[in-house]
C-alpha atoms as one frame of an Amber mdcrd trajectory, in Angstrom:
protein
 135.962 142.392  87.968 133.884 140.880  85.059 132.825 144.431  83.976 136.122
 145.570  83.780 137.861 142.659  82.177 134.532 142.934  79.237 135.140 146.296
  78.941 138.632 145.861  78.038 138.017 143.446  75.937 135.469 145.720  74.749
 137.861 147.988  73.823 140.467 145.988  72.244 138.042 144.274  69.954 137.229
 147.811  68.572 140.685 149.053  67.820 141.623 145.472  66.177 138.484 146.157
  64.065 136.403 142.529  64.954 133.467 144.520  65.779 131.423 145.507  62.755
 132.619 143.326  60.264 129.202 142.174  59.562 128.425 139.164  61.700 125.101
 137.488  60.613 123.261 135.349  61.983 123.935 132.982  59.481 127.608 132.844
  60.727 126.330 131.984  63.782 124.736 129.296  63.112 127.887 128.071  61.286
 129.877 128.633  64.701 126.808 126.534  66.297 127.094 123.940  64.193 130.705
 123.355  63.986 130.992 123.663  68.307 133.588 126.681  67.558 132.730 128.171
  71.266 135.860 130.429  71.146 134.627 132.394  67.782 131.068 132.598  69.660
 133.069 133.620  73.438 135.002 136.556  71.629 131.841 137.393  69.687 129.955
 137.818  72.654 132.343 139.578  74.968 133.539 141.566  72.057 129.385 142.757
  71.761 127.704 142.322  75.285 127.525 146.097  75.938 127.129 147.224  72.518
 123.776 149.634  71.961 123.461 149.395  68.674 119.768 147.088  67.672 121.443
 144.937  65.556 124.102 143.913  68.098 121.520 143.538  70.578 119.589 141.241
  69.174 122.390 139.033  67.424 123.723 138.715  71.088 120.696 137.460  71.999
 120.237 135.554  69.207 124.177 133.928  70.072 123.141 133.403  73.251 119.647
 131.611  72.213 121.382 129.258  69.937 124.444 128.417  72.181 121.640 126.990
  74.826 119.617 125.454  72.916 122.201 123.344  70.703 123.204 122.751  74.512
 126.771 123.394  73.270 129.189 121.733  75.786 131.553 124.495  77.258 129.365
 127.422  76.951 128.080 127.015  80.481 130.753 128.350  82.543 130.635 131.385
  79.957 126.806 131.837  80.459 127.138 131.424  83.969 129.785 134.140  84.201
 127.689 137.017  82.735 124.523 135.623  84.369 126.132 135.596  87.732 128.454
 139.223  87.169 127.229 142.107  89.571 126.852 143.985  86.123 124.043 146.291
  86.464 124.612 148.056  82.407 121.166 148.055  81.255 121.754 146.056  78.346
 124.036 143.280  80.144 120.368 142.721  81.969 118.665 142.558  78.977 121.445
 139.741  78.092 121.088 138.095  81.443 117.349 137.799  80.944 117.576 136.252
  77.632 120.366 133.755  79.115 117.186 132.848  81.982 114.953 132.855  79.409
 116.982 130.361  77.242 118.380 127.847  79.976 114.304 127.860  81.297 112.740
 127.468  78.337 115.591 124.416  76.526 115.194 122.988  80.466 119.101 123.623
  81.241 120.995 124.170  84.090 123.137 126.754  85.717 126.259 124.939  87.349
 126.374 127.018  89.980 122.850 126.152  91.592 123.578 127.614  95.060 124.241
 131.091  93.566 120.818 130.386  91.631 119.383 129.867  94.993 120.403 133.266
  96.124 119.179 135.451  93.384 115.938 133.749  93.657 115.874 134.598  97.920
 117.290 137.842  97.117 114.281 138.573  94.616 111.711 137.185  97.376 113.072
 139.311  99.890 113.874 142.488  97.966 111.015 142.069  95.515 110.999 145.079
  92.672 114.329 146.384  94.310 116.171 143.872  93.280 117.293 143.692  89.401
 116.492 139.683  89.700 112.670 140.166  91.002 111.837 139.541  87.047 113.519
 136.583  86.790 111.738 134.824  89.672 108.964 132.689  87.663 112.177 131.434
  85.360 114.090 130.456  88.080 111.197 128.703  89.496 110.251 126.769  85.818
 114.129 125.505  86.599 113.453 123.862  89.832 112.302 120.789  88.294 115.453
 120.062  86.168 117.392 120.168  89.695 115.673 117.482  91.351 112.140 117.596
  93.401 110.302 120.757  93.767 109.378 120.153  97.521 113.474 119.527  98.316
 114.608 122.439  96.224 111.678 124.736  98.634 113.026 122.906 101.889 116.960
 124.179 100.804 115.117 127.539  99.301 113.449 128.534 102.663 116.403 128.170
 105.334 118.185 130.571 102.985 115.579 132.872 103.826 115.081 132.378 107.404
 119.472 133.053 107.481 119.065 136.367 105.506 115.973 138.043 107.719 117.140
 139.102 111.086 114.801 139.447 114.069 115.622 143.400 113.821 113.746 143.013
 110.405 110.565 141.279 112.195 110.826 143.588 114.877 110.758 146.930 112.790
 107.742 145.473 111.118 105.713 144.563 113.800 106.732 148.043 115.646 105.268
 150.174 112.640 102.369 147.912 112.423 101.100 148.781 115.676 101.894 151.959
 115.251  99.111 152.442 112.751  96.963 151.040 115.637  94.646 149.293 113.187
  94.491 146.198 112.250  93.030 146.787 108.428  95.300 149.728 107.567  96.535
 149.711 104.351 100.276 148.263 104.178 103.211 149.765 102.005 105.001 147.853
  99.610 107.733 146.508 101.929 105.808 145.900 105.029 103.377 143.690 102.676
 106.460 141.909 101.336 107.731 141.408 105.169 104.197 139.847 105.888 104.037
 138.049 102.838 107.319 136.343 103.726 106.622 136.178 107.284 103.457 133.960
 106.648 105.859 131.693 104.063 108.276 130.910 107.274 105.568 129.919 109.035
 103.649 127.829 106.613 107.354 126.085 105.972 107.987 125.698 109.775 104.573
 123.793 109.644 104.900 121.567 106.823 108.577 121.065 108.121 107.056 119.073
 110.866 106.687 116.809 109.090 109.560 116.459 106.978 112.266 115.126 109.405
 114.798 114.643 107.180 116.186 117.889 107.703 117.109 117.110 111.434 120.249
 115.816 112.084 119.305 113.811 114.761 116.543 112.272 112.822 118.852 111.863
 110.090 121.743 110.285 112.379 119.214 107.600 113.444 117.674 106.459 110.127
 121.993 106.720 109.401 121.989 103.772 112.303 119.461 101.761 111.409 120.232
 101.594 107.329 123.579 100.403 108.508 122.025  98.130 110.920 120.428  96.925
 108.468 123.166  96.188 106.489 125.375  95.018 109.234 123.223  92.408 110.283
 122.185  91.498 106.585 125.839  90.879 106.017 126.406  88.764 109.238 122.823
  86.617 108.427 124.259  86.315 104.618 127.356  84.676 105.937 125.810  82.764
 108.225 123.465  81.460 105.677 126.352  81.030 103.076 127.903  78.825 106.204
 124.337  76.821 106.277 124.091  76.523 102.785 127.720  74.979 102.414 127.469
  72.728 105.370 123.703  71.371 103.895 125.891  70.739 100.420 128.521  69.060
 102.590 125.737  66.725 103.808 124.467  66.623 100.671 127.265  65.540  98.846
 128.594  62.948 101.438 125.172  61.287 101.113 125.426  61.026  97.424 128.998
  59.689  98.300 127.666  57.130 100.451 124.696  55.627  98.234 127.014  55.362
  95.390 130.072  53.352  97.933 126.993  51.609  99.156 125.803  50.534  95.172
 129.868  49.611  94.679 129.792  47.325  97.249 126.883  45.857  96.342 128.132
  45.248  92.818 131.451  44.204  94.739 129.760  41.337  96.540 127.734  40.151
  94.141 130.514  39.590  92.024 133.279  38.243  94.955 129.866  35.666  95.326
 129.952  34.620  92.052 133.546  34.069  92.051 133.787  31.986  95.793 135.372
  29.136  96.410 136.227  26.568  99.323 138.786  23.428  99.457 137.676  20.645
  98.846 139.248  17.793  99.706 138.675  13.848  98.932 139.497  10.484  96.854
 140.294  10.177  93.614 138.037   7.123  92.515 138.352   7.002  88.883 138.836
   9.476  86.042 135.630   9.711  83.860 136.980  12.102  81.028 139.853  13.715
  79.475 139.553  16.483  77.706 141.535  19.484  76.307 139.012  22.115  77.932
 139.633  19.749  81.298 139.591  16.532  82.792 136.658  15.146  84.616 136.940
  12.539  87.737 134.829  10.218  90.182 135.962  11.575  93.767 134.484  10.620
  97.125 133.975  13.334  99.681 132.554  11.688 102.606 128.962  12.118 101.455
 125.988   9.752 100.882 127.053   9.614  97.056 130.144  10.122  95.080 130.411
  13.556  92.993 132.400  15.167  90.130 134.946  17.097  89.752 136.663  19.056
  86.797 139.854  20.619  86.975 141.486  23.055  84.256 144.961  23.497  85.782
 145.062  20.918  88.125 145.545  16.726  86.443 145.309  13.943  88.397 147.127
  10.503  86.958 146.164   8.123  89.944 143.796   7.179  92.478 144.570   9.034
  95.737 143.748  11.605  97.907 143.990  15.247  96.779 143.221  18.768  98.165
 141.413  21.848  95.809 140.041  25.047  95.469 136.530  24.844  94.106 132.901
  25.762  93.867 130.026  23.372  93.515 128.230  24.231  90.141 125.342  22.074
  89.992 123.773  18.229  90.455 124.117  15.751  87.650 121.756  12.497  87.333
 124.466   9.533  87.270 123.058   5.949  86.940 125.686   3.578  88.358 126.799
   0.045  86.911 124.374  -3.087  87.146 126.745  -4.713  89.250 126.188  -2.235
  92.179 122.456  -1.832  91.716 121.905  -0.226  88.552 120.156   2.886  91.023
 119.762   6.405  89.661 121.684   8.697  91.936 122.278  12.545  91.995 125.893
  13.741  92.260 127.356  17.155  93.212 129.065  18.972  90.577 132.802  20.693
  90.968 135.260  22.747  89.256 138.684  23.758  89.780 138.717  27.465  90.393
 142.004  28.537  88.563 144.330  31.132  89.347 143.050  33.810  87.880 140.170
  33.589  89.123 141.600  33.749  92.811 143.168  36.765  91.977 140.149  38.315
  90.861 138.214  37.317  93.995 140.678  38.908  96.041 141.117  41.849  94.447
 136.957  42.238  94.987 137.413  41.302  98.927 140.108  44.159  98.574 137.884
  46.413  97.471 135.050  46.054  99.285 137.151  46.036 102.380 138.475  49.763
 101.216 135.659  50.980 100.527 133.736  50.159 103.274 136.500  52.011 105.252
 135.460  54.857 102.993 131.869  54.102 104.005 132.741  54.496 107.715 134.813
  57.512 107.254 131.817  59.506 105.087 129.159  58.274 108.035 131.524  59.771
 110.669 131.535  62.941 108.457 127.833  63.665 108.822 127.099  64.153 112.593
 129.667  67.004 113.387 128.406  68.669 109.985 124.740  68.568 111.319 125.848
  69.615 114.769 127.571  72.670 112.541 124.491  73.657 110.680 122.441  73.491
 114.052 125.273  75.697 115.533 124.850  78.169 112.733 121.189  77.606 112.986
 120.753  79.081 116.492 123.485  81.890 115.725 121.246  82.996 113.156 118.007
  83.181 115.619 120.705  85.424 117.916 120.921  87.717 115.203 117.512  87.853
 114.274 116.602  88.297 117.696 119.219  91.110 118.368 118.491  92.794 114.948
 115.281  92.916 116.147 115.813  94.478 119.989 118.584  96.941 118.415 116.213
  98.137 115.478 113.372  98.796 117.946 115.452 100.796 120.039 116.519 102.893
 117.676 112.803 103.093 116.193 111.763 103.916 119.682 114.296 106.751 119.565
 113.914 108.157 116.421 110.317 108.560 117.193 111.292 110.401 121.086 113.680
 112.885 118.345 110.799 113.201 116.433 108.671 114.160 119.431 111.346 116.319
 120.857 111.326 118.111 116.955 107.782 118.471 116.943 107.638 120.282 120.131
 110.447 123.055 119.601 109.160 123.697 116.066 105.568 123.943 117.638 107.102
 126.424 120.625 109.170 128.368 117.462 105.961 129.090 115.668 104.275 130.183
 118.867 107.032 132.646 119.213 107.280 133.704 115.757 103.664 134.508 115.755
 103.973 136.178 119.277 106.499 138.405 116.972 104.404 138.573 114.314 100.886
 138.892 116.057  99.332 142.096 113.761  99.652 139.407 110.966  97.330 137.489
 112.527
């Protein structure tokens, strides 16, 4: 299809004149340069099977410069006449400069399975087929694909699918009918050995590469996603552990600082206490604007003072106050009752305000020791939580652990199982093969 569809292009370049107008290589570089891949396409298709030297080698040259600029585009193109079942002497020529090229800049063909089967095709055919040349290009590719040893394992099944049994058979069949062991082998029955030994060597090494059995493959499958099953449960749980220990966390921090507030609280509701006192008004000892000060009797051994603010009293008499003893004060008493030294008790009115302000601290401290009790009862069904989750995660680990060794346990019988049949299909492929050997 390609050949035609060049060859008419072939043609119609020629009668419009575009070929031999002088194209140098200077003009390709100018294409190159400024990424014009349809003036290089046209050029190319409009010269791939000319004869003339010139021609020749500015293809070539086109083709050199389009890989190594690594012109984006061109690929399909170059894979098109790489790929074609042309077999026009010079079209090879241009295929093996394209090889050449993509090897030596370190490209790649996009179409890497069709790579694959030129390369088989050159193994198996060897100088019959028109890729045999190509072989050690193809092979300085393999690298920019991925790992050697993985581009053999996908090269060698290809082989194994394109060699039937007849093929083994025939060989073997005119082997011994030589009847010696040392004759001298033609061409293709060397190339049949040759390849013969390779499947064997790869059945061998395939042993132990197990990544090519489904099976094997299914199971290590299993266990990376029990691995990341489990991983995921454990990583909740733990999220769950580490949430709950913050809980705990954070209602202890709650607590000390309700416990320092009420401390505060009732050092300052102590400061501002009070009682009633009640008594006699004896005398009054002092008036003053800042308060008055009187002689009352309380019951006690010795009379005391008392100062109100709020509070005035205008007579002797009985009275009733809130008030908070502040202190003892010396007091000598008159020479007509004995002239003694005695030591009085000290009180003061405790006004209004600061009533309110005691309450509103007994109000408080009663709240938040309410919020005290609430945060305590927080903290045992949080630990019981984290001891729940706790345990759950030991489950896990523990069933992680049984359901990851039974899967080790039977990956290893696949691997066993592998092992054997490859060992028993190298037995019979050397039974098949057994002049080789």
């Amino acid at each position: 299809m390609l050949n035609r569809y060049i060859q008419t292009l072939f043609i119609f370049f020629i009668t419009t004149g575009l070929i031999g107008c002088g194209i140098s290589e200077q003009e390709v570089d100018e294409w190159v340069i400024d990424g014009n891949i349809k003036k290089i396409e046209e050029y190319l298709k409009a010269n791939l099977y000319s004869s003339k030297p010139k021609d020749i080698k500015l293809v070539d040259y086109t083709i050199t410069k389009s890989v190594s600029s690594n012109l984006e585009g061109m690929s399909n193109f170059l894979d098109s006449i790489y790929f074609s079942k042309e077999i026009d002497p010079i079209v090879l020529q241009h295929k093996k400069v394209i090889i050449i090229s993509i090897a030596n800049q370190k490209r790649k063909f996009l179409k890497f399975d069709k790579l694959l089967d030129l390369y088989v095709e050159g193994i198996i055919l060897g100088k019959k087929s028109i890729y045999s040349p190509h072989k050690g290009y193809i092979e300085q590719l393999f690298p920019t694909y991925g790992n050697p040893i993985l581009i053999r394992e996908r090269i060698f099944p290809i082989i194994i699918s394109k060699l039937t049994t007849n093929q083994f058979v025939e060989a073997n069949n005119i082997l011994n009918s030589l009847q010696k062991i040392d004759v001298e082998l033609t061409p293709e029955q060397d190339q049949i050995r040759k390849i013969a030994d390779q499947i064997v060597i790869y059945f061998q090494e395939e042993k132990n590469s197990y990544r090519n059995y489904e099976t094997v493959k299914k199971i290590d499958y299993e266990i990376d996603n029990l691995d990341k099953s489990y991983d995921n449960k454990l990583s909740i749980l733990e999220s769950k552990i580490n949430d709950a220990q913050l809980t705990i966390s954070n209602t202890f921090s709650k607590i000390s600082e309700l416990e320092n507030s009420i401390s505060r609280l009732e050092e300052e509701k102590d400061e501002l206490d009070y009682f009633w006192l009640s008594g006699y008004i004896v005398a009054i000892v002092s008036e003053r604007v800042s308060g008055n000060t009187y002689e009352i009797a309380t019951g006690s051994r010795y009379r005391s003072l008392l100062t109100t603010f709020e509070t005035s009293y205008n007579t002797k008499g009985y009275f009733s106050i809130r008030a908070r003893k502040t202190g003892v004060k010396k007091v000598r008493v008159k020479e007509e009752f004995g002239g003694f030294e005695q030591e009085w008790n000290v009180y003061e009115e405790v006004i209004e305000h600061e009533v309110a302000m005691y309450n509103e601290r007994v109000s408080s401290i009663r709240q938040k020791k309410k919020e005290l009790s609430s945060l305590n009862r927080e903290i045992a069904p949080t630990t019981k939580k984290i001891k729940v989750f706790n345990n759950e995660k030991e489950i896990l680990i523990l069933k992680k652990d049984r359901a990851l060794d039974a899967l080790i346990n039977e990956r290893e019988r696949a691997i066993r199982d592998i092992t054997q049949e490859r060992d028993r299909q190298i037995f019979e492929l050397k039974k098949l093969l057994v002049i080789f050997y």
